[in-house]
C-alpha positions in Angstrom: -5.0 -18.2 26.3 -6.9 -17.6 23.5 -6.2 -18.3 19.7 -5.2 -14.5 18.7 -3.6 -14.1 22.2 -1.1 -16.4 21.4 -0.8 -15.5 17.6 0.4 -12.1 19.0 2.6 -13.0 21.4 4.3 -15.3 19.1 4.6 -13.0 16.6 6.1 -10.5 18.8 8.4 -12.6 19.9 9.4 -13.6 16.7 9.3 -10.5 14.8 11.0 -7.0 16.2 10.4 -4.0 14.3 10.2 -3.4 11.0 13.2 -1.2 10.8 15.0 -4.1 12.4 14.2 -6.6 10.3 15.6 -4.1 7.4 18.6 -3.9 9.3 18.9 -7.6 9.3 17.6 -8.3 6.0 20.5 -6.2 5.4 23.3 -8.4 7.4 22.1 -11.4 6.4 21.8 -10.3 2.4 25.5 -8.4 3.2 27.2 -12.2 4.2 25.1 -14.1 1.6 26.0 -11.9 -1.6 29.7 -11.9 0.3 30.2 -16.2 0.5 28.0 -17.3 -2.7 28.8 -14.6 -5.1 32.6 -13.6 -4.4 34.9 -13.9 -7.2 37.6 -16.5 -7.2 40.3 -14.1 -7.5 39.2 -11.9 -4.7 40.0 -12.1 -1.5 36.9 -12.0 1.5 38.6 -8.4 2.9 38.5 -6.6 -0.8 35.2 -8.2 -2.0 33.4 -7.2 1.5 34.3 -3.5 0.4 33.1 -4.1 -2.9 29.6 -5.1 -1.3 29.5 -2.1 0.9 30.0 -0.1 -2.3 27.0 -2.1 -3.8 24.6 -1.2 -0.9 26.1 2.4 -0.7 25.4 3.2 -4.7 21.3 0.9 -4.1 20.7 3.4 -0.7 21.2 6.9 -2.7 20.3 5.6 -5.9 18.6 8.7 -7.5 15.6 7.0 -9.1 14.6 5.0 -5.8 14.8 7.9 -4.2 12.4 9.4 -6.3 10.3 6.4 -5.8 10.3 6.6 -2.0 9.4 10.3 -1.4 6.2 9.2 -4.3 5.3 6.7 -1.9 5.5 8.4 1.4 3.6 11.6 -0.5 0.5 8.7 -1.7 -0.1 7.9 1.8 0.8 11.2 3.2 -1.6 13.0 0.5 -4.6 10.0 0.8 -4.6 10.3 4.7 -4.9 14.6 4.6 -8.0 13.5 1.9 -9.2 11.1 4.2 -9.8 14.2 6.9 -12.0 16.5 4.5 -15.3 17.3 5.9 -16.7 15.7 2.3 -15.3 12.2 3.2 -16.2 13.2 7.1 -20.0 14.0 5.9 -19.8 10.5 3.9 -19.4 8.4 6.6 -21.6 10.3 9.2 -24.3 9.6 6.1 -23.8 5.9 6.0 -23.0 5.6 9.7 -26.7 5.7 10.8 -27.5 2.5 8.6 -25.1 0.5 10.7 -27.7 -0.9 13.1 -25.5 -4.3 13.3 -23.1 -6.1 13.5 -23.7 -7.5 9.9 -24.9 -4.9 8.3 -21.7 -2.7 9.3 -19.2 -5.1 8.2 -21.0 -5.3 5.1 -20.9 -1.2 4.2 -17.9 -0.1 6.2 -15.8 -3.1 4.0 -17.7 -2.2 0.5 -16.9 1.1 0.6 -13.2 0.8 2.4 -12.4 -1.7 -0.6 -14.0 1.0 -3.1 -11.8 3.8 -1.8 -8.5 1.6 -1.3 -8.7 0.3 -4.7 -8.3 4.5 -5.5 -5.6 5.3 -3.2 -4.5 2.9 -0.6 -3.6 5.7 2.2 -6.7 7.2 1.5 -8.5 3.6 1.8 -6.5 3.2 5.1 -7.6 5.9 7.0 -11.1 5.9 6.0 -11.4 2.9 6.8 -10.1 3.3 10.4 -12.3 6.8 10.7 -15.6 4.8 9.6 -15.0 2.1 11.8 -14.3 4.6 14.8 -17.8 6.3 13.9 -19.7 3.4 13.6 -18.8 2.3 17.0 -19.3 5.9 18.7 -22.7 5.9 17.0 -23.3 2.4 18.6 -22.2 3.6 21.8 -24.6 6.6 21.1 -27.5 4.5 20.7 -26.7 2.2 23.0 -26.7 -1.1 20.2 -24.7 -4.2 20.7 -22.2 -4.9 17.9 -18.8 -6.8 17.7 -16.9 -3.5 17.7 -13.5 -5.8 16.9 -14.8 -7.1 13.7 -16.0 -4.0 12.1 -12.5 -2.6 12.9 -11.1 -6.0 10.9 -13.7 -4.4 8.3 -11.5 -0.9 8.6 -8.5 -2.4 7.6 -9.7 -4.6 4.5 -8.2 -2.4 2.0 -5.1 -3.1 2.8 -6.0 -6.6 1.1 -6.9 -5.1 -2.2 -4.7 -1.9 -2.7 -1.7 -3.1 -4.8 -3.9 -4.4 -7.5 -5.6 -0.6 -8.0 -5.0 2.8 -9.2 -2.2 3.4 -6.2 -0.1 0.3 -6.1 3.6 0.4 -5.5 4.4 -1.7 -8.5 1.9 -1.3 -11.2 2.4 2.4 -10.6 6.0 2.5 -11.1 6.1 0.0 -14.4 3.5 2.3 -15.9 6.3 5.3 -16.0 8.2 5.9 -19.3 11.9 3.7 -19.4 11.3 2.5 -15.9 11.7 -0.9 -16.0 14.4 -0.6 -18.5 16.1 1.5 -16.1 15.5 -1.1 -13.2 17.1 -4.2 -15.5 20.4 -2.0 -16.5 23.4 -4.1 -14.9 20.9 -7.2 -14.8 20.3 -7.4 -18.7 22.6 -6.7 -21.4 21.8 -4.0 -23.8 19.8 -6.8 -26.0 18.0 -7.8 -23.5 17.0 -4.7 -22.1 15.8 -3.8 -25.9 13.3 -6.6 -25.6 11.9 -4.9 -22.4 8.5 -2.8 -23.0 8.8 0.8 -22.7 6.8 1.0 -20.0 3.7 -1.2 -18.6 0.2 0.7 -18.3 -2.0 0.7 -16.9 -4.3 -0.5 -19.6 -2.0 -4.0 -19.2 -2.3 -4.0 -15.4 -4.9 -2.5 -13.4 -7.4 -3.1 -16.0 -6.2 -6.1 -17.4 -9.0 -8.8 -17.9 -7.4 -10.9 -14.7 -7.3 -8.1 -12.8 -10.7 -7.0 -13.3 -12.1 -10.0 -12.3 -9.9 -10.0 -8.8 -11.4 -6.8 -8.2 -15.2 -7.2 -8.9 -14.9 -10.5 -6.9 -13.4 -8.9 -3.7 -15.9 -6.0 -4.1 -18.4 -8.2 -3.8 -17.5 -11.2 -2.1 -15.5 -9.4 0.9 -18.5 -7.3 1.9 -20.8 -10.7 2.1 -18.5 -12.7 3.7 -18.2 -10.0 6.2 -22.0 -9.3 6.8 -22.1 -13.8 6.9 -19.5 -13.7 9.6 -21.4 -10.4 11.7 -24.5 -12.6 11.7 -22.6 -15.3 13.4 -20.3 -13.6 15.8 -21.4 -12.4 19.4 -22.3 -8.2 19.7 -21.8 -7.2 22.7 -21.9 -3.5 24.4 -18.4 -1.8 24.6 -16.6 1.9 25.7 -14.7 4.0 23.4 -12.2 6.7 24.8 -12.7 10.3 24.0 -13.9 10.6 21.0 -11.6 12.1 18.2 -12.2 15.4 16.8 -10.3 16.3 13.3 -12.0 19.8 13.0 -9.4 22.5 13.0 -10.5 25.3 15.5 -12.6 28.3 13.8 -11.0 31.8 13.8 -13.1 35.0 13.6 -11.6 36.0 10.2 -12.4 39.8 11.1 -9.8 39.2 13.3 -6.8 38.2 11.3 -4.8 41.2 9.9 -2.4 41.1 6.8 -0.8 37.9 5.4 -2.7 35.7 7.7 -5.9 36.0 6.1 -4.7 33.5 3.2 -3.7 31.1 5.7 -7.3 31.2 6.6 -9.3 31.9 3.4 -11.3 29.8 1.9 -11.4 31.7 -1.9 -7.3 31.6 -1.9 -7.3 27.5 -1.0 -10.1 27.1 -3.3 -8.4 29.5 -6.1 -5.1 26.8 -5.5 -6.5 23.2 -4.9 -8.8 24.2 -8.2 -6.3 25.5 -10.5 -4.2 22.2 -9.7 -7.4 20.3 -10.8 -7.6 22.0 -13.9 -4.8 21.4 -15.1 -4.3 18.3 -14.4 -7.7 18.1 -16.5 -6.4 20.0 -19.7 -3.0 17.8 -19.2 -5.6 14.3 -19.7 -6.8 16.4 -23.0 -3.3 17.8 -24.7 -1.1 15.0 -23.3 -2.7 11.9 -22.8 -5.4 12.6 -25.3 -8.3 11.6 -23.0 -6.3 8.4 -22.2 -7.1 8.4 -18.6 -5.3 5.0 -17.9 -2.5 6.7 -19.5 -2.6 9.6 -17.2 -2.4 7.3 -13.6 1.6 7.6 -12.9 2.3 8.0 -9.2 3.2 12.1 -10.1 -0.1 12.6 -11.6 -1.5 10.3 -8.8 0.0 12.2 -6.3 -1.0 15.9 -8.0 -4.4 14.8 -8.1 -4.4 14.1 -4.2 -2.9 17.4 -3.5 -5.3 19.4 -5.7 -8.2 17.7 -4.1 -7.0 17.9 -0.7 -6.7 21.3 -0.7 -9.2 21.7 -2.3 -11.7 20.0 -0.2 -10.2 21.2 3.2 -11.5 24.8 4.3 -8.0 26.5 3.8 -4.8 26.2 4.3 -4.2 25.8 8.1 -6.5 23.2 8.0 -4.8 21.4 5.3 -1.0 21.9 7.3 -3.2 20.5 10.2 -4.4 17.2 8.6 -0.5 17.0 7.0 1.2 17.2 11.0 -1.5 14.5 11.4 -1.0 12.7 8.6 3.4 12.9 8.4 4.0 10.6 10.9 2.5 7.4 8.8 5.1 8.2 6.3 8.0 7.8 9.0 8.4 4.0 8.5 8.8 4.6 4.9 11.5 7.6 4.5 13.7 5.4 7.1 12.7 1.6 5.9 13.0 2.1 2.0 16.9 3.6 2.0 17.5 0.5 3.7 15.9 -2.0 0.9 17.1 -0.2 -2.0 20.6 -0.9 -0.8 19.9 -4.6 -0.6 18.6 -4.2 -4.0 22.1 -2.4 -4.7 23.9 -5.6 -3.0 22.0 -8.4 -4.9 21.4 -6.5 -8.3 25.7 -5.7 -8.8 27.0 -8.5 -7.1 25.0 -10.8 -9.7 22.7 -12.9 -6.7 19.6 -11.5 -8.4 20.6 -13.3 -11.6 21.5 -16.3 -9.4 17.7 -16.2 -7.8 15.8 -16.2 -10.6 17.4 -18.6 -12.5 16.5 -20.9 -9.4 12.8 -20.2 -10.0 13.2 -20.6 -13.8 14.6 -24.1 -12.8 12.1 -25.3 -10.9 9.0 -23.1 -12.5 6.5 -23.3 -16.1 4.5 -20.8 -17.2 1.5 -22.2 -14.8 3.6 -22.5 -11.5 5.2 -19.6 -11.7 2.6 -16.9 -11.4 1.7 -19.3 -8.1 5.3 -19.0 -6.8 5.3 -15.6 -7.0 2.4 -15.1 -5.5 3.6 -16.9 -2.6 7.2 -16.0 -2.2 5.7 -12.1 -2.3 3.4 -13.0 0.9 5.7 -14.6 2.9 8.4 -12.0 1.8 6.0 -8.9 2.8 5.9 -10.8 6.6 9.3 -9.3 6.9 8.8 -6.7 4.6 5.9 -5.0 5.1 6.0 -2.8 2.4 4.6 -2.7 -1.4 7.2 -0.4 -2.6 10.1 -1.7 -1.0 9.5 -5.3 -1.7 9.2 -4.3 -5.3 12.4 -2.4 -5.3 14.3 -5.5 -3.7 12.1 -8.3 -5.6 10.7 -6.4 -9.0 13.6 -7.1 -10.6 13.8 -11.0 -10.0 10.4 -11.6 -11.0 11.3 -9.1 -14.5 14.0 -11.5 -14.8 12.2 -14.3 -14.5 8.8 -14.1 -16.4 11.5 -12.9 -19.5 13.4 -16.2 -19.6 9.9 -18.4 -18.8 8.0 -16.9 -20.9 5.1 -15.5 -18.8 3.5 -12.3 -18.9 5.2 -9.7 -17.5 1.7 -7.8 -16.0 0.5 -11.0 -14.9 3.2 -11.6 -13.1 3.7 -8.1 -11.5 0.0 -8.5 -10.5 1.1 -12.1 -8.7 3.1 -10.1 -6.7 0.8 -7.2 -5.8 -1.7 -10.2 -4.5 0.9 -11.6 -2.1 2.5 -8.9 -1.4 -1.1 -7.3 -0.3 -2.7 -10.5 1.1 -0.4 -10.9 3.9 -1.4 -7.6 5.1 -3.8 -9.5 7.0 -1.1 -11.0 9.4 1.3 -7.9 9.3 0.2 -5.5 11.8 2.6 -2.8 10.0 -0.3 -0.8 8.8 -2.4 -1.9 10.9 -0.9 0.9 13.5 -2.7 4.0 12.1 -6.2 2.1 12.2 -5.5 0.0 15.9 -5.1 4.3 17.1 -8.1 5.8 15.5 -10.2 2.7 17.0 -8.7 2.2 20.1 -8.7 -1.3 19.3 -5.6 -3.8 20.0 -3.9 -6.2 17.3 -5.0 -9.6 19.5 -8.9 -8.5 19.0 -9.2 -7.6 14.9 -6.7 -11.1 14.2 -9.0 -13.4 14.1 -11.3 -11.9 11.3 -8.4 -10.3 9.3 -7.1 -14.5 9.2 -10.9 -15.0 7.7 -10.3 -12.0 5.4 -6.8 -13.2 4.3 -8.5 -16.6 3.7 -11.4 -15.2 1.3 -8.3 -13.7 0.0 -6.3 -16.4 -1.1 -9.4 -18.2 -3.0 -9.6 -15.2 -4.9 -6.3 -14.4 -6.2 -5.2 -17.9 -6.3 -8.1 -19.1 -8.2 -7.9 -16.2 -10.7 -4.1 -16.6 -11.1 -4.8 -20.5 -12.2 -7.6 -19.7 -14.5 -6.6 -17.1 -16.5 
């Protein structure tokens, strides 16, 4: 049995799914917040009520609820962009310069790093639509390639997304009072004064650090990539029907009454373009050409919508991509309710306090970016999700950088690398991509290990330098 053959079936074995790992994240964070955290002059039956209340007011808090319908509409909205005949016409353009092995990892990572680094649901399923076309056109022209390895190159943006224009954190700290918001019932009102207003994303994204990550895995990944095709074995393989994401054409002459605006073009383009312009006189009157200003996961998620229907033909294509697209949001609108109430358990029985105070302890202002970075990775193994291991670790790490001293952004962006490197052994998000290939989990593992490995030289090495 091969190396990735056992991986998986160790991992399955070890891990169920993610929704029942939320459950039991849940039980275990129930009894743990009920025995280290129960007053002394409350008994076990009255305090264990108490909890419950805790993890009822964290699953309908109003504000992560907010925060889970953005996140299921930025993958939602980045996959129906991802099946626009512009993005379609993109690949097919690059697709016929993928005449190996190496020379396909190289582009179809460059460019799934570029677009994840945008939106990461968009970055997700390009990614897994350019690695599907490479390997029909391979098929087509009957070359040899190591079909597994460009479909590892599919997936690399999941390595890179929390640290760009979409990620779960930086998105959510750049909103007005958020964290503020967040640290109520965790800080007193002193405290909380000390907190910024909000964090851009001038101070994250495009914060010197952070810069750096991103021009090294922009160029790095791709060559590491196009070094590992030239030294893996290419070999001929057979793809299943291939997929077909045009909607079927209707003889407009045909349609009477209201259904021609289901089907025309001018009254989806009138829509998706009036979206767009606005959104373009809102950068001029309310941001005052600010553009970092303008990147808050509303105005993220406005912008998909305008240029997804915009770029689709009309509006039954656009509802088509969406029943396509809706299902990679179920994991999300079931998952999340679940973390935010073991936020609600840790954040009002006081164990949040409790927790970062232990990494204060044992932490300085150079370890502690480090230890965040790899407590996030390990956490995002049984929590494979940016936005709800922010909601259940953001405020710990708030807590902590405060009282140590460190930089808030840089330590927000030492989560985002964990929390994204680990992607690489996850096989979460992996699902949508493993689909569109045809590809299994045991055959793209052993060079998404040599991705995550790339990985951790970059973010660790930036996170000690600067």
């Amino acid at each position: 049995m091969s190396f990735s053959d056992k991986y998986t079936k160790t991992f399955k074995y070890l891990l169920p799914t993610p929704f029942t790992i939320a459950v039991v994240l849940t039980l275990l964070t129930f009894f743990i917040v009920l025995f280290t955290t129960k007053p002394i002059n409350s008994g076990f039956a009255v305090y264990s009520y108490d909890v419950l209340h805790f993890w009822e007011k964290g699953f309908w808090d109003n504000g992560l609820l907010v925060f889970a319908v953005q996140m299921m509409l930025m993958l939602v909205l980045g996959h129906i962009l991802a099946l626009t005949k512009p993005f379609n016409s993109l690949i097919l353009m690059v697709v016929k310069h993928c005449t190996t092995t190496a020379k396909a990892a190289f582009l179809v990572t460059l460019l799934t790093v570029l677009v994840s680094l945008f939106n990461w649901g968009l970055g997700l399923i390009f990614g897994a639509i350019f690695a599907r076309k490479v390997g029909e056109y391979a098929q087509k022209q009957q070359l040899s390639i190591n079909y597994p390895l460009i479909g590892a190159a599919g997936y690399s943006g999941l390595m890179v997304w929390h640290g760009g224009l979409s990620g779960s954190s930086l998105a959510k700290v750049a909103e007005d009072n958020y964290i503020k918001e967040m640290m109520a019932g965790i800080f007193n009102e002193s405290q909380i004064a000390l907190l910024p207003e909000k964090i851009s994303y001038a101070e994250t994204v495009w914060l010197p650090m952070n810069i750096v990550v991103m021009l090294m895995v922009i160029v790095i990944l791709p060559l590491a990539m196009f070094w590992l095709g030239k030294r893996t074995t290419a070999a001929h393989f057979t793809l299943t029907t291939a997929r077909n994401n045009e909607t079927e054409t209707v003889d407009f002459t045909t349609l009477e009454g209201a259904e021609k605006l289901d089907y025309s073009r001018i009254f989806s383009l009138f829509f998706g373009g009036a979206i767009l312009c606005y959104l373009a006189v809102k950068i001029v009157i309310i941001h005052h050409f600010n553009v970092l200003d303008f990147f808050t996961p509303n105005n993220i998620n406005m912008l998909l919508l305008g240029l997804g229907i915009t770029l689709h033909k009309n509006f039954t294509a656009f509802l088509s991509a969406l029943d396509e697209a809706i299902v990679g949001a179920a994991g999300i609108l079931i998952q999340f309710p679940l973390y935010f109430g073991i936020m609600g358990m840790m954040k009002n029985s006081g164990l949040i306090a409790d927790i970062a105070d232990f990494f204060v302890s044992i932490s300085n202002t150079v370890t502690y970016p480090i230890y965040t970075f790899f407590s996030a990775g390990l956490i995002n193994i049984f929590v494979p999700s940016g936005g709800g291991q922010w909601a259940v670790q953001g405020p710990i790490i708030v807590q902590a950088a405060q009282e140590i001293g460190v930089s808030l952004p840089k330590s927000i962006l030492a989560l985002a690398y964990g929390d994204q490197l680990t992607n690489m052994l996850q096989p979460f998000w992996a699902l949508p991509l493993l689909g569109i290939t045809g590809l299994k989990a045991k055959e793209i593992l052993p060079y998404t290990l040599f991705l995550m490995l790339v990985g951790l030289i970059i973010f660790v090495s930036c996170l000690l330098i600067f």
